[in-house]
The first five atom37 places (N, CA, C, CB, O) and aatype in JSON, in Angstrom:
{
  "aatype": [20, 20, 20, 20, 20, 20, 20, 20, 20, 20, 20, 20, 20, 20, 20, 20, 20, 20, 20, 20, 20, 20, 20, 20, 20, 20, 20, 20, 20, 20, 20, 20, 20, 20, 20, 20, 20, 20, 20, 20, 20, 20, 20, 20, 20, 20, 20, 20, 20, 20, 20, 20, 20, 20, 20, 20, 20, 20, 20, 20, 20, 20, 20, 20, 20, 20, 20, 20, 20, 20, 20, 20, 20, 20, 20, 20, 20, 20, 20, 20, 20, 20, 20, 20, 20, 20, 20, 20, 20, 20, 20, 20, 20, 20, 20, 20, 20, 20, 20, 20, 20, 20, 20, 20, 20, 20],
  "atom_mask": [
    [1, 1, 1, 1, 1],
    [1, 1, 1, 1, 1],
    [1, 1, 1, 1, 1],
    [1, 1, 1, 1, 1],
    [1, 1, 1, 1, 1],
    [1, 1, 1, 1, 1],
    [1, 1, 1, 1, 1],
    [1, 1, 1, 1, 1],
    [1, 1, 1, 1, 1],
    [1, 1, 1, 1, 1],
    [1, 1, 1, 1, 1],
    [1, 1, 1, 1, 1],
    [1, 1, 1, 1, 1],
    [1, 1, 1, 1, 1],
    [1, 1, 1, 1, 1],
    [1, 1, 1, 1, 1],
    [1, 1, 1, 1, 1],
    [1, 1, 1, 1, 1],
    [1, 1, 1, 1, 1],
    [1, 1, 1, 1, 1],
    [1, 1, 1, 1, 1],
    [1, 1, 1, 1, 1],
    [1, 1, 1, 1, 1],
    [1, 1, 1, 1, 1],
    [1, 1, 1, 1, 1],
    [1, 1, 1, 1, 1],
    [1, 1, 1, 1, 1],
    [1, 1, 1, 1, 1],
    [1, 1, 1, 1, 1],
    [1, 1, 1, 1, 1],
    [1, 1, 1, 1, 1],
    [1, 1, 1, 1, 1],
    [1, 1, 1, 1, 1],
    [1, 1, 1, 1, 1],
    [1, 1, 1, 1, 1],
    [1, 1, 1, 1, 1],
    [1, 1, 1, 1, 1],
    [1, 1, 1, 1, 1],
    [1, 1, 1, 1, 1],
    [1, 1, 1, 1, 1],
    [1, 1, 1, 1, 1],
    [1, 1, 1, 1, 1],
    [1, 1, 1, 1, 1],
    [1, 1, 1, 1, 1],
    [1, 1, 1, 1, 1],
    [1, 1, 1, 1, 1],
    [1, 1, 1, 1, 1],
    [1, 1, 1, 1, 1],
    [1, 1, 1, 1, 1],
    [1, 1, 1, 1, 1],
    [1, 1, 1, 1, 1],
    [1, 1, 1, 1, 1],
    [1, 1, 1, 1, 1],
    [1, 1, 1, 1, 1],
    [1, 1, 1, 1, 1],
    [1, 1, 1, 1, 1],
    [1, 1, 1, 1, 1],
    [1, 1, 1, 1, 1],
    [1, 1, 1, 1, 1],
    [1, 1, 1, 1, 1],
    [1, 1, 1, 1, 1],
    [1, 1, 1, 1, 1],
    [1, 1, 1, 1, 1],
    [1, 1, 1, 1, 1],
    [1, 1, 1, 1, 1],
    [1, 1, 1, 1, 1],
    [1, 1, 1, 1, 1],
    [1, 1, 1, 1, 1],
    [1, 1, 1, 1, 1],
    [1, 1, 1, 1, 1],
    [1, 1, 1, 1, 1],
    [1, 1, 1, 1, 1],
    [1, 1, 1, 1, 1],
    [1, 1, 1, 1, 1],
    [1, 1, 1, 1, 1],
    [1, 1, 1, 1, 1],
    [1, 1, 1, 1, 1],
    [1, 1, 1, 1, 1],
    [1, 1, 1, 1, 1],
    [1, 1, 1, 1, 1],
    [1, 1, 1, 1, 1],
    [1, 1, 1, 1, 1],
    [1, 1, 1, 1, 1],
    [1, 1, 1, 1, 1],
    [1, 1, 1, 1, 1],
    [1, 1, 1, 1, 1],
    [1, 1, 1, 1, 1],
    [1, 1, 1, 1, 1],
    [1, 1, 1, 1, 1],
    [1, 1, 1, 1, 1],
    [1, 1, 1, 1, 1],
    [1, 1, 1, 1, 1],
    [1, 1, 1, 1, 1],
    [1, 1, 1, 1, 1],
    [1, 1, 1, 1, 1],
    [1, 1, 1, 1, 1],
    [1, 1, 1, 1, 1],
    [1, 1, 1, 1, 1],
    [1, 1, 1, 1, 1],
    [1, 1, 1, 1, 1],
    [1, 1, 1, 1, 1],
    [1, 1, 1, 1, 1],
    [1, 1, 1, 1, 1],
    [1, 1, 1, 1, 1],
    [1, 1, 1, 1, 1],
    [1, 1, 1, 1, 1]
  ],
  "atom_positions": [
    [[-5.29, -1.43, -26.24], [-6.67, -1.66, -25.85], [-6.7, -2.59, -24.65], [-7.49, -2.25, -27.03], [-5.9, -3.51, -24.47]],
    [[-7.68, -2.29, -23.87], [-8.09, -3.33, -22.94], [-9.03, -2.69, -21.72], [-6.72, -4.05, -22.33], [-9.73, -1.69, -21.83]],
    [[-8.86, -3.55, -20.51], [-10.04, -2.66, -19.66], [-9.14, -2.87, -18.16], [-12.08, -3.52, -19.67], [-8.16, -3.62, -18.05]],
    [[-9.66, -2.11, -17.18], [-8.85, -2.09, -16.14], [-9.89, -1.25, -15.15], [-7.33, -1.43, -16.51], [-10.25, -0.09, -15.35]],
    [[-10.26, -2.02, -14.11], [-11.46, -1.72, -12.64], [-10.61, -1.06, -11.67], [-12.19, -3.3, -11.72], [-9.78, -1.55, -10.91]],
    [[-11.0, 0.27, -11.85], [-10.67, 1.08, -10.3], [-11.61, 1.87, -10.01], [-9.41, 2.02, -10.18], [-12.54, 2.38, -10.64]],
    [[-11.06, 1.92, -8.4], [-12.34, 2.26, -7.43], [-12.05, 4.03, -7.79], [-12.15, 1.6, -5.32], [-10.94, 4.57, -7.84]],
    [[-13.04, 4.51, -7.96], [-13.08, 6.67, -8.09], [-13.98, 7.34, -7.48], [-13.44, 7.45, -9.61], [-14.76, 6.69, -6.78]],
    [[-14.08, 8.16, -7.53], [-15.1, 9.29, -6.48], [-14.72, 10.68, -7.54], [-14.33, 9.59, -4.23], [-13.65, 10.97, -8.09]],
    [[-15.86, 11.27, -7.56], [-16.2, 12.51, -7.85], [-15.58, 13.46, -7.09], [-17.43, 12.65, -7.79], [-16.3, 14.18, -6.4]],
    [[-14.22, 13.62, -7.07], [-13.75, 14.47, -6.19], [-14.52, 16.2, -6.07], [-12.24, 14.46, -6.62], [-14.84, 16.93, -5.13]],
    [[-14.58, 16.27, -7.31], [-14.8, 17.94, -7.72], [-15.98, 17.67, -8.93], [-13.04, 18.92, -8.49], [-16.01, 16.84, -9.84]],
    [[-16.82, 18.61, -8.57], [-17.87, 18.22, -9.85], [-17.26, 17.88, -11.73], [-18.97, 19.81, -9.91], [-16.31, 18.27, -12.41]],
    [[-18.05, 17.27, -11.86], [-17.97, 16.56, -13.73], [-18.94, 16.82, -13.99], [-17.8, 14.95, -14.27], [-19.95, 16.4, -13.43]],
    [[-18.9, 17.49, -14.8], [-20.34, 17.76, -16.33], [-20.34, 16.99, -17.0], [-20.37, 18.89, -17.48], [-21.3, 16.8, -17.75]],
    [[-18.94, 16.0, -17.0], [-19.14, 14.9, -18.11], [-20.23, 13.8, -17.86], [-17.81, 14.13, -18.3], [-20.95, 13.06, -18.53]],
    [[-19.89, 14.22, -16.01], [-20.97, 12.46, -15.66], [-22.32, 12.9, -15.52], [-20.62, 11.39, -13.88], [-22.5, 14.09, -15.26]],
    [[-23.21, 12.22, -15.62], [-24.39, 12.12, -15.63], [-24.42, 11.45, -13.82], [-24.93, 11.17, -17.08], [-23.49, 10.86, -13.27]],
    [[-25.96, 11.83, -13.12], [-26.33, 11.21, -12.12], [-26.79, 10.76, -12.09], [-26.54, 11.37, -11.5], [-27.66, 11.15, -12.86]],
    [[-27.27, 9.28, -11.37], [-26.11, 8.53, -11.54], [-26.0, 7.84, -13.14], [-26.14, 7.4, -10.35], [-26.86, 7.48, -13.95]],
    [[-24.61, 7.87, -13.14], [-23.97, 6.95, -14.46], [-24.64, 5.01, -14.97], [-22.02, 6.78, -13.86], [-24.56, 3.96, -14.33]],
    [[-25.01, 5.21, -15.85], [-25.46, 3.79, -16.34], [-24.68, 3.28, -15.77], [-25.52, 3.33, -17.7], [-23.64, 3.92, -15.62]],
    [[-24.79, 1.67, -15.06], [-24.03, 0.93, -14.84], [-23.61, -0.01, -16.31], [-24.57, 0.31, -13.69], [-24.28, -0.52, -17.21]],
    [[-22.31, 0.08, -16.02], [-21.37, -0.43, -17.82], [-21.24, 0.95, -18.15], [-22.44, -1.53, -19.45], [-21.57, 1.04, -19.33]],
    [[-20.88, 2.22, -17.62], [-20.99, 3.26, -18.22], [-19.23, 2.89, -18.83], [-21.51, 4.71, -17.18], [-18.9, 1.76, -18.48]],
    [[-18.37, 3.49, -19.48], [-17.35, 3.34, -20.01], [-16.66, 4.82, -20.04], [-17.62, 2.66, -21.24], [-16.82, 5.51, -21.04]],
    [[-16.03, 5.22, -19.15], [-14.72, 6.28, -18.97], [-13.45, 6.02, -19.44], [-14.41, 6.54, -17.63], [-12.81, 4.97, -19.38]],
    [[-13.1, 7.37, -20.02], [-11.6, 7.5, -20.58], [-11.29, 8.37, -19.18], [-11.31, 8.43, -22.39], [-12.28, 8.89, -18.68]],
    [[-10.26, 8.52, -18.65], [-9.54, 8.82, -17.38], [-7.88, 9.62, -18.37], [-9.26, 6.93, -16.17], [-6.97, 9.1, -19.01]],
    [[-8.18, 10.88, -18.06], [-6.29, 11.44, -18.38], [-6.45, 12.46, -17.32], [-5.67, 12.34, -20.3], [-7.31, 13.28, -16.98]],
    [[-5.42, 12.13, -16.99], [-4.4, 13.19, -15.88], [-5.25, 13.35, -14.37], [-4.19, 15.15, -16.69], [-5.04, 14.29, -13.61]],
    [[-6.2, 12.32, -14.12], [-6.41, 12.17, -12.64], [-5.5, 11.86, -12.07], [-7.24, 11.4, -12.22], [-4.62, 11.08, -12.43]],
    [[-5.61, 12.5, -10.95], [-5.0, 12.18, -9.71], [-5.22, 10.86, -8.64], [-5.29, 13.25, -9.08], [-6.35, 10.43, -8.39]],
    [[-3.9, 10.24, -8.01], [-4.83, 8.82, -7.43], [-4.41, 8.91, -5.67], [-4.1, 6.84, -8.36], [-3.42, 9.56, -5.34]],
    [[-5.02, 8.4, -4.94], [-4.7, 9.13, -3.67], [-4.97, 7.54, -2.67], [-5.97, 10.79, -3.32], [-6.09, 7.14, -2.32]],
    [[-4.2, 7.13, -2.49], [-4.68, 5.74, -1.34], [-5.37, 4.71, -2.7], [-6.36, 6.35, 0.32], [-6.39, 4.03, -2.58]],
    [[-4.95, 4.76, -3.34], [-5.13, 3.54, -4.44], [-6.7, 4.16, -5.17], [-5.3, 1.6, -3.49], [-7.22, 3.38, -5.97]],
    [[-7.41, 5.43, -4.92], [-8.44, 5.55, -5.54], [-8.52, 6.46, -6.19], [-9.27, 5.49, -5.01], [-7.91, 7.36, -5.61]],
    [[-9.06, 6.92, -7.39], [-9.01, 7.74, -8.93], [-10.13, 9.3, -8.26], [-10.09, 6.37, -10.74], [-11.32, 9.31, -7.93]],
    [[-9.06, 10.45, -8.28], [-9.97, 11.16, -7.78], [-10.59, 11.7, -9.52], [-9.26, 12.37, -6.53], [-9.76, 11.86, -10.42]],
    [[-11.5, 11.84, -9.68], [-12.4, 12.36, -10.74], [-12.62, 13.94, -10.22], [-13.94, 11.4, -10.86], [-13.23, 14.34, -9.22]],
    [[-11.74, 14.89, -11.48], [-12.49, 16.47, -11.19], [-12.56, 16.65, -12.75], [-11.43, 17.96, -10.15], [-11.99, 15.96, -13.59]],
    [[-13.3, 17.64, -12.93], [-13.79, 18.34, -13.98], [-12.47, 18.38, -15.33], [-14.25, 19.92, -13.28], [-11.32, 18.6, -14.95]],
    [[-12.72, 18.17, -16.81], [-11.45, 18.27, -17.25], [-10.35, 16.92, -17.72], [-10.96, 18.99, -16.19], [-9.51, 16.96, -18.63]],
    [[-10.73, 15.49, -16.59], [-10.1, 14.6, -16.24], [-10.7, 13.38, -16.76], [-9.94, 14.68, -15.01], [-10.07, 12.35, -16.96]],
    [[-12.05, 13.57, -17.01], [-13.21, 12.49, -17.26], [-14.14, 13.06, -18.3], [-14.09, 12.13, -15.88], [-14.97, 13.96, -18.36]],
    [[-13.48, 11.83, -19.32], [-14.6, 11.73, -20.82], [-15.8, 10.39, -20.53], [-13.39, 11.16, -22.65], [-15.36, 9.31, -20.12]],
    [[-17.04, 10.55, -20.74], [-18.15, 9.56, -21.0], [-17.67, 8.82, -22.21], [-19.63, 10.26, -21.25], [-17.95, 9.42, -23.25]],
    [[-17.11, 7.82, -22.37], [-17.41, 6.96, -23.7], [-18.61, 6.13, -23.73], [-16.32, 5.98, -23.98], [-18.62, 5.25, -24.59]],
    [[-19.59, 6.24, -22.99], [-20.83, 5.66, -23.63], [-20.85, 4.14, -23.05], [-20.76, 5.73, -25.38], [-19.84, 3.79, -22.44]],
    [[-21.66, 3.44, -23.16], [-21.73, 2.08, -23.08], [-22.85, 1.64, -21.56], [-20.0, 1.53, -22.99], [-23.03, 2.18, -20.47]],
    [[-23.18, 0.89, -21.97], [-24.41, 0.08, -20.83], [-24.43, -1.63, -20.9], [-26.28, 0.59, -21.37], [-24.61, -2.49, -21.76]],
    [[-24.18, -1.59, -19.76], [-24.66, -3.07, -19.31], [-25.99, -3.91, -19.21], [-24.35, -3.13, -18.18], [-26.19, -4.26, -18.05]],
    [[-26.58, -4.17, -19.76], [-28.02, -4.43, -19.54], [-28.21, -5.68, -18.3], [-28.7, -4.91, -21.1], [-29.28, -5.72, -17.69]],
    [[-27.21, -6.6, -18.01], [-26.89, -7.23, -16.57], [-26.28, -6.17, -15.62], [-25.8, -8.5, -16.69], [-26.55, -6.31, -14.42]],
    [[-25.69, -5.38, -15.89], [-25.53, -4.29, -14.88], [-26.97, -4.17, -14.33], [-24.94, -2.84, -15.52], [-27.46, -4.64, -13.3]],
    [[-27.54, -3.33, -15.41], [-28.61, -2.44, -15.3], [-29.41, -3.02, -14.08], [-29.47, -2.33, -16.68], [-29.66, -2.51, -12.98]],
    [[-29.86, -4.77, -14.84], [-30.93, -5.56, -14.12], [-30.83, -5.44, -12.75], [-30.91, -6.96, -14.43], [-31.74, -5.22, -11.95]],
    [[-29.23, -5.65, -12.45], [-28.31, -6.48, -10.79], [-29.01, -4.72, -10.09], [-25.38, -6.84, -10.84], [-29.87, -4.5, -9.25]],
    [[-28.38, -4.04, -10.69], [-28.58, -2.72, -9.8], [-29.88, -2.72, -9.62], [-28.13, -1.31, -10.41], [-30.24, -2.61, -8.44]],
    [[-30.73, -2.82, -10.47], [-32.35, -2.19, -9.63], [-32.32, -3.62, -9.4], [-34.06, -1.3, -10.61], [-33.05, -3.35, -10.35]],
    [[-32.24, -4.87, -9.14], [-32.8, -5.78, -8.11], [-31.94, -5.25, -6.76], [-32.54, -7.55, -8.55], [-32.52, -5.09, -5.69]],
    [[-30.74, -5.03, -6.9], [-30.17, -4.5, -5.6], [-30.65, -3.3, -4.94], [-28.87, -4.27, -5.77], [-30.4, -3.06, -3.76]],
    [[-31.49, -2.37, -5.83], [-31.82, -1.22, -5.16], [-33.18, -1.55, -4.64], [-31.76, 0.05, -6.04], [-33.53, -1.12, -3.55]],
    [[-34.01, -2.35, -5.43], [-34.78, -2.83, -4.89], [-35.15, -3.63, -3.63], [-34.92, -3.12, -5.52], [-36.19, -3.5, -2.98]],
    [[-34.03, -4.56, -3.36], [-33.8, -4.77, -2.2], [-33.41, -4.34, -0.96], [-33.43, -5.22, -2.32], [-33.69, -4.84, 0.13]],
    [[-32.53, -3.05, -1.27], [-32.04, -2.06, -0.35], [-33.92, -1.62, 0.4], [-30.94, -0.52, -1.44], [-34.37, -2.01, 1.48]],
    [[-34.5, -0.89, -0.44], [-35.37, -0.35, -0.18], [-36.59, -1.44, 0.36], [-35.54, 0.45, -1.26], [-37.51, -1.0, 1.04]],
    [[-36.53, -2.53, 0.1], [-37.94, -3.21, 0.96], [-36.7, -3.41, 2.4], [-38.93, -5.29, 0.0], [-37.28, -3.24, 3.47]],
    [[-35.64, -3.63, 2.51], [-34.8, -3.99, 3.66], [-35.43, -2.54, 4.53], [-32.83, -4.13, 3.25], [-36.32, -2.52, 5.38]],
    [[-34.68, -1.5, 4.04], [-34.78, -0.49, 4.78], [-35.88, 0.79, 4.46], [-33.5, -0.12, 4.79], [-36.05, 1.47, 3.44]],
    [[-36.57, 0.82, 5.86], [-37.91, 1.7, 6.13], [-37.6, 3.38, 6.82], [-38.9, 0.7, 7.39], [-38.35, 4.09, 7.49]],
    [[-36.73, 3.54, 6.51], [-36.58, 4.56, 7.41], [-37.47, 5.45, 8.04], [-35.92, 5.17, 6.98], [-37.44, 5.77, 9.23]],
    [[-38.49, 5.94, 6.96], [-40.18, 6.1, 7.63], [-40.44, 5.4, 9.0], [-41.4, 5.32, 6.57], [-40.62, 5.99, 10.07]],
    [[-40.42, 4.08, 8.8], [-41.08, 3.75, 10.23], [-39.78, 3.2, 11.5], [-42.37, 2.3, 9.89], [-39.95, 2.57, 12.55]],
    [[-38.8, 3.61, 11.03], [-37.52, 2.57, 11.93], [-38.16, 3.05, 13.1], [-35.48, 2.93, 11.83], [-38.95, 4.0, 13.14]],
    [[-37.6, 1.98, 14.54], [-37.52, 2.26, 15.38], [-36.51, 1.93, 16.4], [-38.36, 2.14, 15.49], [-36.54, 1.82, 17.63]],
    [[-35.37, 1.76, 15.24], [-34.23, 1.77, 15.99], [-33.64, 0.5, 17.07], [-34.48, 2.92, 16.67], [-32.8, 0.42, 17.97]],
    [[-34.85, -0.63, 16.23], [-34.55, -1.55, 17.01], [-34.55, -3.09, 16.13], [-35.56, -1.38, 18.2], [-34.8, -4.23, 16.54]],
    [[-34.28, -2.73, 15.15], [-34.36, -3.34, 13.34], [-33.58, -4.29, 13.45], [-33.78, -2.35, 11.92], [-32.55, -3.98, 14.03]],
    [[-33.66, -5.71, 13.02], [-32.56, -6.7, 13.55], [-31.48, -6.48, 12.35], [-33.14, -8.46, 13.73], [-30.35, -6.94, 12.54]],
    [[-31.8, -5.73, 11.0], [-30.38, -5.62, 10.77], [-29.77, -4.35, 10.58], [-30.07, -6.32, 9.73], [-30.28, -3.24, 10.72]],
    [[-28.18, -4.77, 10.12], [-27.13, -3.99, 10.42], [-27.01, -3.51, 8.86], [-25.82, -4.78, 11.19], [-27.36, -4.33, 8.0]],
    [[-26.56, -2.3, 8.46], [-26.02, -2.2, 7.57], [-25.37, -2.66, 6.45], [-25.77, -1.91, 7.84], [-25.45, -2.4, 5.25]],
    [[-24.34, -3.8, 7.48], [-23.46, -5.01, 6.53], [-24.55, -5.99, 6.09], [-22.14, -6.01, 7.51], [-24.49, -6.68, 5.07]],
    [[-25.62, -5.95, 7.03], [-26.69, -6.94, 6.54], [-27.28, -6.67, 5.67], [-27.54, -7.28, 7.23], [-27.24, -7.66, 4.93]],
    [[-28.17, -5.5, 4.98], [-28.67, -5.21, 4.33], [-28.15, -4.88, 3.06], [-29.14, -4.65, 4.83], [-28.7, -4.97, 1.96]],
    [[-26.97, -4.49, 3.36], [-25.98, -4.39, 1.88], [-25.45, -6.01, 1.54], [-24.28, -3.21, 2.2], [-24.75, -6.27, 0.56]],
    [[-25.8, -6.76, 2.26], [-24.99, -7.93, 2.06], [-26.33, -8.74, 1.5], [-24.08, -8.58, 3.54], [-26.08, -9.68, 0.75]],
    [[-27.68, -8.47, 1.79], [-28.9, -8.84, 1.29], [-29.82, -8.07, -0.43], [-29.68, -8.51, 2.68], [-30.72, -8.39, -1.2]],
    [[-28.74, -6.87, -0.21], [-29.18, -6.32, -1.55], [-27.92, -7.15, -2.25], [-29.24, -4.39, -1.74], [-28.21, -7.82, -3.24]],
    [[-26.92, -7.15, -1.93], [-26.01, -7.73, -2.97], [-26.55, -9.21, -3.6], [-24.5, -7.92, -2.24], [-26.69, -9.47, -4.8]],
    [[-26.87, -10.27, -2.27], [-27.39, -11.74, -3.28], [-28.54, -11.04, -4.18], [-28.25, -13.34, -2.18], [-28.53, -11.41, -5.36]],
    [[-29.32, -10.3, -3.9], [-30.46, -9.91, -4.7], [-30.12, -9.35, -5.72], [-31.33, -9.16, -4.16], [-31.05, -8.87, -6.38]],
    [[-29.07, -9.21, -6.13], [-28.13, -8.41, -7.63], [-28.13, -9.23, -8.17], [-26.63, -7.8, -7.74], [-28.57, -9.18, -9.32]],
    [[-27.43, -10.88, -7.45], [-26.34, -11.87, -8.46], [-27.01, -13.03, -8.16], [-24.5, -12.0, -8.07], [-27.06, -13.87, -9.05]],
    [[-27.63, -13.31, -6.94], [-27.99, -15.04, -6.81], [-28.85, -15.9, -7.75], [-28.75, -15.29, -5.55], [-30.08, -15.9, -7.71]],
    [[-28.41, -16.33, -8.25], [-29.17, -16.69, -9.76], [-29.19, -16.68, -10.94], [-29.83, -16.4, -9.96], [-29.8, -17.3, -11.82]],
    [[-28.17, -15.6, -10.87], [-28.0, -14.69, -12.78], [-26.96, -15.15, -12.8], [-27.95, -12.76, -13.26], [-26.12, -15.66, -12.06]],
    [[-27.26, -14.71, -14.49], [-26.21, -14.98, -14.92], [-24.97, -14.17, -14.43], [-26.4, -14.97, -16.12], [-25.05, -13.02, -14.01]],
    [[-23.33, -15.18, -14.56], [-21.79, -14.41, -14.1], [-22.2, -14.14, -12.53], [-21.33, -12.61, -15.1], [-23.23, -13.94, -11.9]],
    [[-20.8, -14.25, -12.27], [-20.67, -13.99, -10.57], [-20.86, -13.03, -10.22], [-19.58, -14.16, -9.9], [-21.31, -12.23, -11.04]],
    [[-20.61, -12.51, -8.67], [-20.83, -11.19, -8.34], [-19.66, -10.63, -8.53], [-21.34, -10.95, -7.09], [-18.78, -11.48, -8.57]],
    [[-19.27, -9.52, -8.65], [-17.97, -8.64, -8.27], [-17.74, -9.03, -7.07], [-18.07, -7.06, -8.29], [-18.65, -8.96, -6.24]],
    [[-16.08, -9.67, -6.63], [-15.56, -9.8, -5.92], [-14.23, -8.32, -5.27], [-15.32, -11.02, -6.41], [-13.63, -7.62, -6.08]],
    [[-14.09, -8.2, -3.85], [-13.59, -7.14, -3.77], [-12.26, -7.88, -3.34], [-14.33, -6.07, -2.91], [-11.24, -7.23, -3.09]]
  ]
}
């Protein structure tokens, strides 16, 4: 028993996963393939074991929430003072600054 964080991608469609997956979702992984240190996920390879984070849950919609008042794409005009790294770097404090446990460090 135990737990172990790697980065995966949906290489090839899964019926197992749901779109998108609860955050705290909990995968069993047999016989993926790993390619540059990341877990390719195809059909066959990936069981759902269930499970939810309810601090997941929260961090993600304050982060998505933040994504979305950051970025307007409706009205851009291409002259927006931020950058990408900015706005992902502004939804991220809006996940963790405050709550409880740190952020995921990469």
């Amino acid at each position: 028993d135990g737990s172990r964080e790697a980065v995966a991608i949906e290489f090839s469609p899964c019926p197992a996963l749901q779109s998108p997956p609860v955050p705290g979702t909990k995968l069993c992984l047999r016989g993926c393939r790993v390619r540059h240190g990341t877990v390719l996920l195809e059909a066959g390879t990936v069981a759902v074991l269930g499970g939810e984070a309810p601090g997941l849950v929260a961090a993600a919609r304050r982060a998505s929430e933040s994504w979305l008042r950051d970025v307007d794409w409706k009205n851009y005009s291409g002259g927006g003072p931020k950058t990408l790294q900015g706005v992902a770097a502004s939804a991220r404090e809006a996940a963790w600054d405050g709550h409880r446990g740190a952020a995921p460090t990469r």
